[in-house]
N, C-alpha and C positions, 0 to 999 in steps of 0.2 A: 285328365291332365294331358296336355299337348305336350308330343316328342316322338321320338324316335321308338320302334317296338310294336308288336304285334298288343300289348296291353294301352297302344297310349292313342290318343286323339291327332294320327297325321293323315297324307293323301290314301296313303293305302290303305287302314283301318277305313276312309272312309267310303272308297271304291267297294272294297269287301261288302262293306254294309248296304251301300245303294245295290250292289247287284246282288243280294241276298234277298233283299227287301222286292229290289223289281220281280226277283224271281216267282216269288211268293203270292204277288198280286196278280200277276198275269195267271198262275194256278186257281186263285180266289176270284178273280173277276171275269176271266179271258175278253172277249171283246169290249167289253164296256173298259176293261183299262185304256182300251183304243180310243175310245170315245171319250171318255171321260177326263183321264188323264190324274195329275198329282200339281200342289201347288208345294212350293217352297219358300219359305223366310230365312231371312238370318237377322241376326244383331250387331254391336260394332269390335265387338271383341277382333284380336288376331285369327285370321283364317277364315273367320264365318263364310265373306263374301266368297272364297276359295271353294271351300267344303260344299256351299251351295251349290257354286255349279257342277265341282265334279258329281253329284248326286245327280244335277239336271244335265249334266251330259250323256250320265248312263241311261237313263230313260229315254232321250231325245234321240240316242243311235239307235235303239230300240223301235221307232215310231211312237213312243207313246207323249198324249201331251205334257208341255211341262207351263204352269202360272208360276214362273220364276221372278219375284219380288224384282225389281233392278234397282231399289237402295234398301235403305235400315228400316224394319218396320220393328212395333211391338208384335211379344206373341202369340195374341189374339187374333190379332190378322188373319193367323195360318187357319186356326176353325174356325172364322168366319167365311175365309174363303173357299173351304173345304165345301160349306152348307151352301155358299152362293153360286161357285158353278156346281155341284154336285160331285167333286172331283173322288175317286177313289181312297186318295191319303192324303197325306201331306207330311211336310218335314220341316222341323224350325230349328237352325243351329245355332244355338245359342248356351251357356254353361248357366244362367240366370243370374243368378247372386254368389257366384264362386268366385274364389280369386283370381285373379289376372292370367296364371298362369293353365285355366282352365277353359275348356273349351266343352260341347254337349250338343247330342243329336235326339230331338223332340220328336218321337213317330206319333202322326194322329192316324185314325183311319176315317171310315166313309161317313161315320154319324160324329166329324169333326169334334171326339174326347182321343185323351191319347188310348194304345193298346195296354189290351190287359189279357189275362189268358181266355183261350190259347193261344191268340196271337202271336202274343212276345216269343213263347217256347217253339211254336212253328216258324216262326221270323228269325228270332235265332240258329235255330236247323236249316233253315234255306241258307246263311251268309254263310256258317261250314262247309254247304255244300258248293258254294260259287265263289273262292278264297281264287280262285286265278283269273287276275286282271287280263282285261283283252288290249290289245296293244293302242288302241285308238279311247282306253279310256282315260287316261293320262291329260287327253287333249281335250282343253274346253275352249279352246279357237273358234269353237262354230257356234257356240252356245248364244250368244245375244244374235246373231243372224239369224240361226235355224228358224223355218217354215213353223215348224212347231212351239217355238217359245211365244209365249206370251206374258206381257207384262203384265200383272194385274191392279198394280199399285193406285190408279189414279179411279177406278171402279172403287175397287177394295175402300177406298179413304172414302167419299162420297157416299159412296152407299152406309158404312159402318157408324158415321154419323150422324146420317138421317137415320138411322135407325135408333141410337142413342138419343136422339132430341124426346124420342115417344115416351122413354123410363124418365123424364124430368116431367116430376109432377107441380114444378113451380115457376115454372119458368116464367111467370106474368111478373113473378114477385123478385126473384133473384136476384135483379140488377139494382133492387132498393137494398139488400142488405148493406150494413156497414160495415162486415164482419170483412177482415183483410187476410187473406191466407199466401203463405210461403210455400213454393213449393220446387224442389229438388230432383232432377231426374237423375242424380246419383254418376255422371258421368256416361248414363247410357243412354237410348233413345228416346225416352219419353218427353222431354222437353215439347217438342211441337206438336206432339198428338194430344199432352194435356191441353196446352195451348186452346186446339181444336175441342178436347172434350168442356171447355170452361164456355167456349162459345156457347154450343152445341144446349147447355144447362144453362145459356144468357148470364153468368157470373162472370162479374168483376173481374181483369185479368190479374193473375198471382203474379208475386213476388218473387220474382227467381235468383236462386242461389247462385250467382254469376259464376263463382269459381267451380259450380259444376255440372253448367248448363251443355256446355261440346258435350257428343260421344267421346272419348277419350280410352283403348283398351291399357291402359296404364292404370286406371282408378287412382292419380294423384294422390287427394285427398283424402281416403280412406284404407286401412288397412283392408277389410271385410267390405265390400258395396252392396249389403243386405239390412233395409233401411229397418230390419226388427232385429237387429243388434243390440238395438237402441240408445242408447246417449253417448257412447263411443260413434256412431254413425250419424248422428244429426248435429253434432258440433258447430257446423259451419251453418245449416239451419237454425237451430233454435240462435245462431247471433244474427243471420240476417234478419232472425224476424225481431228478436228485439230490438236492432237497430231500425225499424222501419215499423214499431208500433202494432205487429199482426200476433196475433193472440192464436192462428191456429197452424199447422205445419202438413202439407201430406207429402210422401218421400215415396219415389218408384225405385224398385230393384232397374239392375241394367236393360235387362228384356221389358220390363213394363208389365207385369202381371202380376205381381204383388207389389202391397202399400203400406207403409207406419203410416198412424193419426199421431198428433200429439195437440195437446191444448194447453194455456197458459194459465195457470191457475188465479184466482187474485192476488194472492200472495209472493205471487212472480216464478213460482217453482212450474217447471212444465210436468206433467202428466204424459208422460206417453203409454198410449193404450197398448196391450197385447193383441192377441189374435182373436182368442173368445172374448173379449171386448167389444171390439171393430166390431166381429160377426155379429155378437148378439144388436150392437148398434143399426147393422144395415139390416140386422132382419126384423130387429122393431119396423123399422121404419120403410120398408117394402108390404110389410103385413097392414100396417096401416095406411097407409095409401093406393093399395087393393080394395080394403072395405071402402074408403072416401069414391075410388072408382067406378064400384061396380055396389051401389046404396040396396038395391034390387036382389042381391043376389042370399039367398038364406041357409042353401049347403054349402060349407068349402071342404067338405071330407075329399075333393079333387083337387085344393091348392093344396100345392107337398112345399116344406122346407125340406132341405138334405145338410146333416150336417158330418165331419167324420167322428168314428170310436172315440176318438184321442180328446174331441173337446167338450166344452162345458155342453151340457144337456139342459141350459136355459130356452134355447128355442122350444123345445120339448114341452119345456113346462108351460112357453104360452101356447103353442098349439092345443095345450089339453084343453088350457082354459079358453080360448078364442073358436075351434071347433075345424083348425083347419091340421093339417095330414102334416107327418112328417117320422121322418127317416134316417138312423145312421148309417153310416158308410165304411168299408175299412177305409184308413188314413192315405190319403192322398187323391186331390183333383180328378184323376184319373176315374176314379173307382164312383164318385158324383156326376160324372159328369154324363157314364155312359148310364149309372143309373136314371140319370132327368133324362136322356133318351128315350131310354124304355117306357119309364114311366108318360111323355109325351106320346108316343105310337101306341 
């Protein structure tokens, strides 16, 4: 929560943490943090843009590089752009799907997943030890001039969607469909990067929730702006779509890194999926569009799914039965993601 307090989200919690964090990298990295540097995002909440830079001010007096987003990106930005320049960290400040009056600082590190131990408990023991602000970090006057800032934004979008064009295995076909989808960025940034992601998959452009297409950090319309609330939070979705005949709904949290489905039933009642739903959805349908790709290939004891503890263990069961690899995780992105790491090196 953002306020006043050594427990709450303002400048000075945030100062404390970037010079904690730089401390710790410069021990972990020493000259490659020189080189390599740290990319930063925010979202459109209160402070984001703020908190950004006082993080990229402390590193910038520093000499170290800083890839400091210059508008709203989604979260994924930040570990894409972590693996494309090769940057040391990254930071994306943003609270995701909390309420308004919340605010959150995303650490990723160099194999762009966020930290996990020991990182975090070392990270954490570096900002105890660098809790006194230097008098010039207050100041982020210099931050869009500095020698060292760079924007990455207009690489970062390009590239991230030529890359996304490769995972659309339909794209011949997709613009025949007649299937019409609504879809909501919940009052936060996703509007024009789905936009971009509908291109990118040659689909039909969506339907959008007018009343909650701006970033907005007020979240108007919604008590909760965490689109798996569900029917307390698609309200205004599921009416634009059935004012306009679309039978399917996707909704992005404020950040853009999680998504509700919902579909319309014949009967007219919507369907909105859970989580192990979705999942086991997109991973049918990853799994079989691997075999359709790769007709040659007769081991897949080397394609892994990762799923976490917490959910349904139906991947699991096709994997037994299809012959390809897979793996739980404790609960949370984090703990998957640095696992597909490893598992890739």
């Amino acid at each position: 929560k953002m306020g006043a307090g050594y427990t709450m989200m303002n400048n000075l919690t945030i100062i404390q943490t970037a010079q904690g964090f730089l401390a710790y990298l410069k021990e972990k990295f020493g000259q490659e943090l020189n080189k390599h540097g740290i990319i930063i995002g925010f979202d459109a909440r209160y402070n984001s843009n703020t908190f950004a830079k006082l993080t990229a001010n402390i590193f910038l007096r520093d000499n170290i590089p800083v890839y400091l987003f210059g508008q709203i990106t989604p979260t994924p930005f930040v570990p894409y752009g972590i693996l494309k320049y090769k940057c040391c960290a990254g930071v994306m400040v943003t609270a995701s799907h909390n309420p308004k009056e919340d605010n959150g600082y995303k650490v990723y590190f160099n194999n762009g997943s966020q930290i996990i131990p020991p990182h975090d408990e070392k990270i954490a023991k570096s900002i105890l030890d660098n809790l006194e602000p230097k008098e010039d970090s207050w100041d982020i006057s210099l931050v869009d001039t500095h020698p060292l800032r760079i924007d990455p934004f207009d690489q970062v979008y390009k590239a991230y969607f030529d890359d996304l064009k490769q995972l659309s295995f339909n794209r011949a076909n997709n613009s025949n469909t007649s299937l019409k989808i609504t879809y909501t960025a919940m009052h936060g940034v996703g509007h024009e990067f789905s936009k971009e992601s509908f291109k990118s998959f040659n689909l039909n452009p969506f339907i959008p929730v007018i009343e909650q297409i701006y970033p907005d950090p007020e979240f108007p319309t919604v008590k909760f702006p965490n689109p798996e609330e569900g029917k307390s939070s698609l309200n205004l979705a599921i009416k634009t779509a059935n004012e306009n005949e679309s039978t399917l709904i996707i909704a992005n949290d404020p950040d853009a890194d999680r998504l509700a489905i919902a579909e319309k039933l014949p009967g007219g009642e919507w369907k909105i999926f859970n989580g192990n739903e979705t999942a086991s959805l997109l991973g049918w349908w990853l799994w079989h569009n691997y075999k359709a790709t790769n007709p040659d290939e007769n081991d897949f004891s080397n394609v892994y799914m990762l799923y976490s503890t917490v959910s349904s263990h139906i991947l699991k069961s096709i994997a037994a039965v299809e012959g390809f690899s897979c793996e739980d995780t404790l609960t949370g992105f984090k703990w998957m993601g640095n696992r597909a790491h490893d598992l890739l090196s």
